[in-house]
DSSP file (Angstrom, degrees, kcal/mol; ACC not computed):
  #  RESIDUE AA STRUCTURE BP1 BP2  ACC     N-H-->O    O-->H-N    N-H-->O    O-->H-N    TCO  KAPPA ALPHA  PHI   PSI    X-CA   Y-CA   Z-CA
    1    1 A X              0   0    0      0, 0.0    63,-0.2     0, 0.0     2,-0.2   0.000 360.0 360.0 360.0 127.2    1.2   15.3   -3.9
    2    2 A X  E     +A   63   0A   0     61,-2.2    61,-0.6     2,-0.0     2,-0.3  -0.475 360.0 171.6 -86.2 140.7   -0.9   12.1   -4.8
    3    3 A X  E     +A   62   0A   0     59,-0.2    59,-0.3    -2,-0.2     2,-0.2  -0.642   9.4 154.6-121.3 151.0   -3.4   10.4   -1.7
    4    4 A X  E     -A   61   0A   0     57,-1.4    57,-3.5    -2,-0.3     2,-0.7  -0.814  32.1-147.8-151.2 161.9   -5.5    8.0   -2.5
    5    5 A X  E     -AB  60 100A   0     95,-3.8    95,-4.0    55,-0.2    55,-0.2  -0.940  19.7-140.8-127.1 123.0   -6.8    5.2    0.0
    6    6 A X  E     - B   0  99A   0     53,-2.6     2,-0.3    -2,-0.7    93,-0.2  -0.470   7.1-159.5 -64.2 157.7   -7.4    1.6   -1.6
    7    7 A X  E     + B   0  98A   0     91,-0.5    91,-0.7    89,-0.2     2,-0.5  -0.909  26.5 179.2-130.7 118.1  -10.7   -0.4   -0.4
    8    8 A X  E     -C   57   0A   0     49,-0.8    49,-3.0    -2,-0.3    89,-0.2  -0.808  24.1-142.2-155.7 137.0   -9.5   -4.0   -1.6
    9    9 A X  E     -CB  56  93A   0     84,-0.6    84,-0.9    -2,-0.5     2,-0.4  -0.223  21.9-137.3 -80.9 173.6  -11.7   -7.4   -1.0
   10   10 A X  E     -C   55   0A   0     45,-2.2    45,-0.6    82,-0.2     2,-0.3  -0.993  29.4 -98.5-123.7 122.3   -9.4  -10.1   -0.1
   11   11 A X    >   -     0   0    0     -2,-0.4     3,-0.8    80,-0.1    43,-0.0  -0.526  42.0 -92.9 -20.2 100.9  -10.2  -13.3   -1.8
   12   12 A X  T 3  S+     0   0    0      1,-0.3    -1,-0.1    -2,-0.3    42,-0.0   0.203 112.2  15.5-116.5 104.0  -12.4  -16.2    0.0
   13   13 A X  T >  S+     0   0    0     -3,-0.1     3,-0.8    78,-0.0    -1,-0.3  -0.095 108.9  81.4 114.3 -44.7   -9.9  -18.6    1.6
   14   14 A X  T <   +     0   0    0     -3,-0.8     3,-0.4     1,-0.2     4,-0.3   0.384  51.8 106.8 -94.0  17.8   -7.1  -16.5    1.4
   15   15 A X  T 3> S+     0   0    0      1,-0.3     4,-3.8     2,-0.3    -1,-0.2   0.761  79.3  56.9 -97.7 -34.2   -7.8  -14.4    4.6
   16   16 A X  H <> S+     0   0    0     -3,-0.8     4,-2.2     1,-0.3    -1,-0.3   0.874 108.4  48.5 -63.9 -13.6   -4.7  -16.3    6.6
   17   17 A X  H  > S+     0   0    0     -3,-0.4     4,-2.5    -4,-0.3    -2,-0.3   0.660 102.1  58.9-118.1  -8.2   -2.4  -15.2    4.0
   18   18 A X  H  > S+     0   0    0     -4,-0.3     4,-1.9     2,-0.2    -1,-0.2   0.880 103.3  55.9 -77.7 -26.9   -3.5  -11.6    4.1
   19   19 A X  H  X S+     0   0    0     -4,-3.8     4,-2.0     2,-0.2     5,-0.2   0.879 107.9  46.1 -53.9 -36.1   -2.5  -11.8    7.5
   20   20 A X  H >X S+     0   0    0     -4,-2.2     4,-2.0     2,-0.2     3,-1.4   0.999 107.0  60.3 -46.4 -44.5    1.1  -13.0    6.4
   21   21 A X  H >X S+     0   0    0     -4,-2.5     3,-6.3     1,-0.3     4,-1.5   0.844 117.1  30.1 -48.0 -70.8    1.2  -10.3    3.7
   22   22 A X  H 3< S+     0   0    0     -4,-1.9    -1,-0.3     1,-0.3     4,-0.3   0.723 116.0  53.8 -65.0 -12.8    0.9   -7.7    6.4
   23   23 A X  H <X S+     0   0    0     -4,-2.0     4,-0.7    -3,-1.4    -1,-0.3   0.537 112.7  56.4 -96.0   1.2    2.7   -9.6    9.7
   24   24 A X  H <X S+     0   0    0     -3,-6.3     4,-2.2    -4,-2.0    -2,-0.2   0.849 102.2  49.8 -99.3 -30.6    5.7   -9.7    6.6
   25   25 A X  H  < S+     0   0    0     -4,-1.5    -2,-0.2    -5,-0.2    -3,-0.2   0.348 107.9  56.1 -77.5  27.1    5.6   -5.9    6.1
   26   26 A X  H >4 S+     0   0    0     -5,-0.4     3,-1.1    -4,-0.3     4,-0.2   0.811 101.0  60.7 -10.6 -76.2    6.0   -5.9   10.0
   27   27 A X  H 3< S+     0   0    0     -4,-0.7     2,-0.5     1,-0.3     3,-0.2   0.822 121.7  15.5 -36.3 -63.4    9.0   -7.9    9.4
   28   28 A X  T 3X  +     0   0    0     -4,-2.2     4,-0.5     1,-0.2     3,-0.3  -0.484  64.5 145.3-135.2  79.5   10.8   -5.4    7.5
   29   29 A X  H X> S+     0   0    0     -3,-1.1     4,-3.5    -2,-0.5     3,-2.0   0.933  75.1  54.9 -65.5 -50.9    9.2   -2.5    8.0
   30   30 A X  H 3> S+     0   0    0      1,-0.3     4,-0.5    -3,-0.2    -1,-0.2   0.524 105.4  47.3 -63.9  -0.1   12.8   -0.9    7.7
   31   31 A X  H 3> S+     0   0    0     -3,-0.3     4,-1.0     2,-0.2    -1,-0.3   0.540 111.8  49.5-108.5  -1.4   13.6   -2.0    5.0
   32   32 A X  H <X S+     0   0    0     -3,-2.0     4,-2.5    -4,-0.5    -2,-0.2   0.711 109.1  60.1 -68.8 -30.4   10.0   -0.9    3.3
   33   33 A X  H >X S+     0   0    0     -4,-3.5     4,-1.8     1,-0.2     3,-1.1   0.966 103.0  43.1 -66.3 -59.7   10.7    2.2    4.8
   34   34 A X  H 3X S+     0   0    0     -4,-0.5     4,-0.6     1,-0.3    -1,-0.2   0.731 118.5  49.2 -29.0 -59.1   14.0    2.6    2.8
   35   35 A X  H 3< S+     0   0    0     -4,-1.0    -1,-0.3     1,-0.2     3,-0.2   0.786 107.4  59.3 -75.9 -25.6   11.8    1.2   -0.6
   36   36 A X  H <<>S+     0   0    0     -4,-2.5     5,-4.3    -3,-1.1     3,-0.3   0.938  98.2  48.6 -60.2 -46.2    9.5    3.5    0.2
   37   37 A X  H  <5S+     0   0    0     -4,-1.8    -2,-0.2     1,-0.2    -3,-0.2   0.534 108.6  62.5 -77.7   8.4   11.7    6.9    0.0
   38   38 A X  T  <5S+     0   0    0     -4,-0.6    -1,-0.2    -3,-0.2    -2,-0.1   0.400 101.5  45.9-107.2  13.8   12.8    5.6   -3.3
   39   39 A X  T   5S-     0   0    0     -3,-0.3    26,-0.4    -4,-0.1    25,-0.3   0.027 115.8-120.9-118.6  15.1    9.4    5.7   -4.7
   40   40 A X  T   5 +     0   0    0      1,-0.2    24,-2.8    23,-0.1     2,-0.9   0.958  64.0 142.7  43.3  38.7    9.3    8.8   -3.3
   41   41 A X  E   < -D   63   0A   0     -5,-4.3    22,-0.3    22,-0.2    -1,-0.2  -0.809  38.0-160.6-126.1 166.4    6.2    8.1   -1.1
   42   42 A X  E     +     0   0A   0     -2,-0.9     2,-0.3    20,-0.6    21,-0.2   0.694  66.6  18.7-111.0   2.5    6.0    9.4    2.1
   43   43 A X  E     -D   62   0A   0     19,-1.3    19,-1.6    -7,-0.1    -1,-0.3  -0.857  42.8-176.6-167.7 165.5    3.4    7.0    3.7
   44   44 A X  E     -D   61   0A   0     -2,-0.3    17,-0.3    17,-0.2     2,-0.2  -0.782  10.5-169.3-143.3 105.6    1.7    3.8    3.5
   45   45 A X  E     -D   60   0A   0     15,-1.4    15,-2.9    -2,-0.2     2,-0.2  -0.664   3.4-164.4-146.8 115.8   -1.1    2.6    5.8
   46   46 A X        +     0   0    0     -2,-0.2     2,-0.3    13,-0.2    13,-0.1  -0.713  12.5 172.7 -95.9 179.5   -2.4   -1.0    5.9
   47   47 A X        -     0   0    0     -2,-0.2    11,-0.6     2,-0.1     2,-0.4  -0.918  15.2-156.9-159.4 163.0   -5.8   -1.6    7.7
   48   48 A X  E     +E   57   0A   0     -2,-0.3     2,-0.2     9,-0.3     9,-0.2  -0.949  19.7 172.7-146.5 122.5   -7.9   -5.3    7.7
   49   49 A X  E     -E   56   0A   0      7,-1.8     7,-2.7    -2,-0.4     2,-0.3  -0.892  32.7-130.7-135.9 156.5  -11.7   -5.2    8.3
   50   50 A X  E     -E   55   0A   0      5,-0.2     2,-0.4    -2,-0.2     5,-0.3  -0.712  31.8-155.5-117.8 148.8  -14.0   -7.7    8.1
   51   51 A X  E >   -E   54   0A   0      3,-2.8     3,-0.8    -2,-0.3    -2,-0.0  -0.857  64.5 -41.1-141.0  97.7  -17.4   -6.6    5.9
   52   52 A X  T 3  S-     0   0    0     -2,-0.4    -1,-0.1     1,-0.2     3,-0.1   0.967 133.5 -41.6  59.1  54.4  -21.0   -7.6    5.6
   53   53 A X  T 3  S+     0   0    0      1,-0.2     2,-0.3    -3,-0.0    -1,-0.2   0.764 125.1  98.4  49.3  40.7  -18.7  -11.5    6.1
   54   54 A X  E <   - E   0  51A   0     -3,-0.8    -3,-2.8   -42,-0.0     2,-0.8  -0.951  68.5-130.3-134.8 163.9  -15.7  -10.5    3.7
   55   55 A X  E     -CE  10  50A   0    -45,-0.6   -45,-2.2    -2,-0.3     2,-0.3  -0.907  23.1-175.8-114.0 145.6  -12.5   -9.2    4.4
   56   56 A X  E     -CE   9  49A   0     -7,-2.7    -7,-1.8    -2,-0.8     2,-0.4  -0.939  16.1-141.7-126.2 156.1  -10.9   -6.3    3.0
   57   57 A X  E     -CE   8  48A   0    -49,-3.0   -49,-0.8    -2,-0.3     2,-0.6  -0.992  10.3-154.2-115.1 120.2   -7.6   -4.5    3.1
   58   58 A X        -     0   0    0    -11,-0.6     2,-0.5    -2,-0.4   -51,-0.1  -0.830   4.1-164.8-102.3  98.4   -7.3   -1.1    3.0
   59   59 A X        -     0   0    0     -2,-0.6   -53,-2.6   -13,-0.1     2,-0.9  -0.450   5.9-161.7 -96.4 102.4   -3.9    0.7    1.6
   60   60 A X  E     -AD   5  45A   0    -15,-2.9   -15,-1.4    -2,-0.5   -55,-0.2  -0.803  17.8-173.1 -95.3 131.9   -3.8    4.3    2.6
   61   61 A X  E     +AD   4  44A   0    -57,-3.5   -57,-1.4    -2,-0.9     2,-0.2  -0.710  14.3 173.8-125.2 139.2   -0.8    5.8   -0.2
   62   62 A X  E     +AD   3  43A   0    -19,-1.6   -19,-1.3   -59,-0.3   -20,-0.6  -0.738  22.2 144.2-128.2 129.7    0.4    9.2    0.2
   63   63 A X  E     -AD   2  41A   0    -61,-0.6   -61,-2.2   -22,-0.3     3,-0.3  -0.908  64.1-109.2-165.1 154.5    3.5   10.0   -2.5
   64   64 A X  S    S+     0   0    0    -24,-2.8     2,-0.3    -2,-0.3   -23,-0.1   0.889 112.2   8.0 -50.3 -51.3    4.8   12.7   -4.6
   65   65 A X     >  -     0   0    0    -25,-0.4     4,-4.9   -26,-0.4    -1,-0.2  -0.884  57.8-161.9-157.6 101.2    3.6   10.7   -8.0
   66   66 A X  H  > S+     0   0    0     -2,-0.3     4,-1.7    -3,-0.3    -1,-0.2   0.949  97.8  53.4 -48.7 -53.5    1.5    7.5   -7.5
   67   67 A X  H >> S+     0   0    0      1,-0.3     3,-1.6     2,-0.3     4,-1.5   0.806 110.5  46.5 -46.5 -83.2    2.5    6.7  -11.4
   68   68 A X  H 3> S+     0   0    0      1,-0.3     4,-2.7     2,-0.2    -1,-0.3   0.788 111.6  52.9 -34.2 -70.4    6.2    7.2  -10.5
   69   69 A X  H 3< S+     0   0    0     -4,-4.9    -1,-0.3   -30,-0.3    -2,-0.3   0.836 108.6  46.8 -13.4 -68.8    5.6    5.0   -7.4
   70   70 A X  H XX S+     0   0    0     -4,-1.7     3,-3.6    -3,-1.6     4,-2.0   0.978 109.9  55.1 -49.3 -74.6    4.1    2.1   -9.2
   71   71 A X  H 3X S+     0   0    0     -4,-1.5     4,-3.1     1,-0.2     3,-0.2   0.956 110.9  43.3 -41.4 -74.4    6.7    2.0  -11.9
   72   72 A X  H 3< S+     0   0    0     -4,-2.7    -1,-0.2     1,-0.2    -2,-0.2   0.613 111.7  46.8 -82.0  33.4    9.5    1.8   -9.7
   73   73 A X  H X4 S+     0   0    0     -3,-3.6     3,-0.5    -5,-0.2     4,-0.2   0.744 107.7  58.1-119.9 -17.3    8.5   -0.4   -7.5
   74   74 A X  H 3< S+     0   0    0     -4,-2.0    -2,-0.2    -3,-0.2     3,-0.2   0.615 118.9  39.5 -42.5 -29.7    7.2   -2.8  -10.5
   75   75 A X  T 3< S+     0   0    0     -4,-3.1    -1,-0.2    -5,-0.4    -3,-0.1   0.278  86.0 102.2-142.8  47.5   11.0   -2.5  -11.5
   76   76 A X    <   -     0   0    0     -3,-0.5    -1,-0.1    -5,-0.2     3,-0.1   0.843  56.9-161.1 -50.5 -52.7   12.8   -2.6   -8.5
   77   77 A X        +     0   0    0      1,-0.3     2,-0.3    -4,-0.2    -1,-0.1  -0.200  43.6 136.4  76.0 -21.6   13.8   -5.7   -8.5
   78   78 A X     >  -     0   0    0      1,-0.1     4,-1.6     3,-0.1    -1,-0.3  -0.172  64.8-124.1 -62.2 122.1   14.4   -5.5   -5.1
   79   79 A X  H  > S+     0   0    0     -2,-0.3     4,-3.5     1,-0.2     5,-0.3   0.749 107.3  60.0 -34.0 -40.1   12.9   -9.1   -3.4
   80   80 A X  H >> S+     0   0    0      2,-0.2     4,-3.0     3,-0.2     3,-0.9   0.988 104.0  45.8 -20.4 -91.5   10.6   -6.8   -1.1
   81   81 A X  H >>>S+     0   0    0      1,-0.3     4,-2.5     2,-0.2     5,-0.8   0.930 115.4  44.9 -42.0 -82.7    9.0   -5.4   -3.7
   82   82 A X  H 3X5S+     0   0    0     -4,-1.6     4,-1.6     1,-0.2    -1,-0.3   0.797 112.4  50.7 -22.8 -48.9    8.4   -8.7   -5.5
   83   83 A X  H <X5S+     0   0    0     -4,-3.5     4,-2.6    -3,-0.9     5,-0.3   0.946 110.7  51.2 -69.5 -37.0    7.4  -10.6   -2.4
   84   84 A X  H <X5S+     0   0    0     -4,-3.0     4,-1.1    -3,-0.7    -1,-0.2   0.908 112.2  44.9 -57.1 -41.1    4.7   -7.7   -1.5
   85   85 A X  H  X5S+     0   0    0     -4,-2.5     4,-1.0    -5,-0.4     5,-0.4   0.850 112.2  58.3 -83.4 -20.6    3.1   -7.8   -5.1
   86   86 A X  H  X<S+     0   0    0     -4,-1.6     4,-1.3    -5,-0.8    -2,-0.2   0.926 112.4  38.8 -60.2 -67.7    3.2  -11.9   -4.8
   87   87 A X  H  X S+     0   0    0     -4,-2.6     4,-3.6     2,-0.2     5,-0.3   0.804 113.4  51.8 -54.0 -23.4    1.2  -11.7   -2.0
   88   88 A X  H >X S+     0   0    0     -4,-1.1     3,-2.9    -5,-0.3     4,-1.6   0.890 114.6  46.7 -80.9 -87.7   -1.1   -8.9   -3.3
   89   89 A X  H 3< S+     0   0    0     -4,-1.0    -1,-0.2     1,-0.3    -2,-0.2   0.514 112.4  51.6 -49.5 -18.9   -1.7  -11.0   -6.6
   90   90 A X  H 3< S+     0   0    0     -4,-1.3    -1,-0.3    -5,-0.4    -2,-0.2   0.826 126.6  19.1 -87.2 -42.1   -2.3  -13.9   -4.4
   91   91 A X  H << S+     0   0    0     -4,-3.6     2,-0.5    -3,-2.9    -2,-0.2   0.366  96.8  92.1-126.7  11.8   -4.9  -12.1   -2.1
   92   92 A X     <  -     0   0    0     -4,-1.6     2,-0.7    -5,-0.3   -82,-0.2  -0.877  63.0-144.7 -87.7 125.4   -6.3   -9.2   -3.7
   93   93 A X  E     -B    9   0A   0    -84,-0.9   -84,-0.6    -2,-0.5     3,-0.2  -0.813  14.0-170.8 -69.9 117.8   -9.6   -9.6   -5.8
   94   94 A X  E    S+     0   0A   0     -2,-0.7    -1,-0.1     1,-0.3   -84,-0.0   0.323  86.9  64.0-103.8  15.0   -8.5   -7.0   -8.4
   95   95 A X  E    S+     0   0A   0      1,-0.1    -1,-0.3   -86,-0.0    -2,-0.0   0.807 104.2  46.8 -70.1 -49.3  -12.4   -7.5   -9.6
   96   96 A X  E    S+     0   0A   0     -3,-0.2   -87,-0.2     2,-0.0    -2,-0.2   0.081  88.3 128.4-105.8   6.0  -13.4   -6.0   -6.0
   97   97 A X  E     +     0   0A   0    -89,-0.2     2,-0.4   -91,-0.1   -89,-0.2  -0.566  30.3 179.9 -60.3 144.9  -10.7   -2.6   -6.0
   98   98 A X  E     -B    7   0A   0    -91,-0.7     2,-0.8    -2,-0.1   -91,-0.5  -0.981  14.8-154.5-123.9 141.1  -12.0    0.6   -5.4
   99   99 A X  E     -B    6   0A   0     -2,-0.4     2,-0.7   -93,-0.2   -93,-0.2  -0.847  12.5-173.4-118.4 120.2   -9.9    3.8   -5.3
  100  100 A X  E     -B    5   0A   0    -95,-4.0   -95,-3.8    -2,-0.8     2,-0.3  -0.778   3.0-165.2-109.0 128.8  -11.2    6.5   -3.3
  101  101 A X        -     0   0    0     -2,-0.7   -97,-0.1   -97,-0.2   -99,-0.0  -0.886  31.9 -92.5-114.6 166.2   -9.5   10.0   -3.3
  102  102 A X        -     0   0    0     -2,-0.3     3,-0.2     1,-0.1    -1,-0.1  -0.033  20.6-167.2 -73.2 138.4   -9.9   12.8   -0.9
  103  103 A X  S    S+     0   0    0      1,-0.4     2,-0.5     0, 0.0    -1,-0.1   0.666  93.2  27.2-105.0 -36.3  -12.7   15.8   -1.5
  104  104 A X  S    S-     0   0    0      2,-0.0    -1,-0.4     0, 0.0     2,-0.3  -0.956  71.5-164.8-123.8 132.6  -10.9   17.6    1.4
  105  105 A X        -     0   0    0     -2,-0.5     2,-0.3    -3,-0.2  -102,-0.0  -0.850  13.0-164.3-106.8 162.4   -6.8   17.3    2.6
  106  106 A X        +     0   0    0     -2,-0.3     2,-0.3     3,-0.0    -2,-0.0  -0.953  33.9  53.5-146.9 106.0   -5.9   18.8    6.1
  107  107 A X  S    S-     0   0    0     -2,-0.3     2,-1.0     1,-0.0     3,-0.2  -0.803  81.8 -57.9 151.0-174.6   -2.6   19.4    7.1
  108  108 A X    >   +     0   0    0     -2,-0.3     3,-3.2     1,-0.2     4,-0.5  -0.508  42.5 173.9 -97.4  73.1    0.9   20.7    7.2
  109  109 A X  G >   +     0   0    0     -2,-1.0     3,-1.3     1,-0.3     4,-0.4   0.786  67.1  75.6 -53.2 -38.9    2.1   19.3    3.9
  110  110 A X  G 3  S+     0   0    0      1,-0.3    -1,-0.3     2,-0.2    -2,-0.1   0.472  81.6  71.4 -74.5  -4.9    5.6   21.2    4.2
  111  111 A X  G <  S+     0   0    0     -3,-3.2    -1,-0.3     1,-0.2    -2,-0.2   0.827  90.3  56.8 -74.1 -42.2    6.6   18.6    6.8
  112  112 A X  S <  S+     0   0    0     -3,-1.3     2,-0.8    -4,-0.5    -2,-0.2   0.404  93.5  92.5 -72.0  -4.4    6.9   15.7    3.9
  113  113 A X  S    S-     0   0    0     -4,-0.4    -1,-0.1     1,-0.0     3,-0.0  -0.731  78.7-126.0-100.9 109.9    9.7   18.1    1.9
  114  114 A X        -     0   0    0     -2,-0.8    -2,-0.1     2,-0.1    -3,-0.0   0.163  29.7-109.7 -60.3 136.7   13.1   17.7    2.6
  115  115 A X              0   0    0      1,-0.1    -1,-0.0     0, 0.0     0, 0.0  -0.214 360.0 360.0 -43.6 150.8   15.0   20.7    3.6
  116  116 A X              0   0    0     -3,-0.0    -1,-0.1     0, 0.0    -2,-0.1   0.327 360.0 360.0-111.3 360.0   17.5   22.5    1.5
């Protein structure tokens, strides 16, 4: 099992359009949900804060295999996916990422594995 929680500045200017990105996964959250359980992650958490007068976005990812993830949702094709990394290329400073992973998990992990 993969966590990792993103820190990611949002470009200067572009702070209305980080609000689209996220009030368009709103929009179709069901159908993210759906592109989510084929990348085999089992959540995905935005947050927007405002910082020392920047904004950042913060993506918390839990999935089986971030790698796996990535890749198929880089070759999805599915129009989701495309419109989510357009906006993320559009309003992420990918100079300003940080990827923070956990020093402790907590919890009942056996709830995110499908029965057989």
């Amino acid at each position: 099992m993969d966590i990792v929680l993103w820190r990611m500045r949002i470009k200067d200017g572009k702070e209305e359009m980080a609000q689209e990105w996220i009030a368009f996964l709103q929009e179709h959250q069901e159908e993210g949900n759906k592109t989510l359980k084929n990348e085999k992650e089992h959540l995905e958490i935005y947050f927007l804060n405002q910082e020392n007068g920047a904004a950042y976005a913060y993506m918390f990812v839990l999935a089986d295999d971030l790698d796996y993830a990535a890749k198929t949702a880089e070759n999805s094709g599915n129009p989701l996916d495309a419109k989510h990394m357009e906006y993320m290329s559009v309003c992420v400073d990918l100079e300003d990422c940080t990827q923070l992973s956990p020093v402790l998990v907590l919890g009942d992990f056996s709830v995110f594995h499908s029965k057989k």
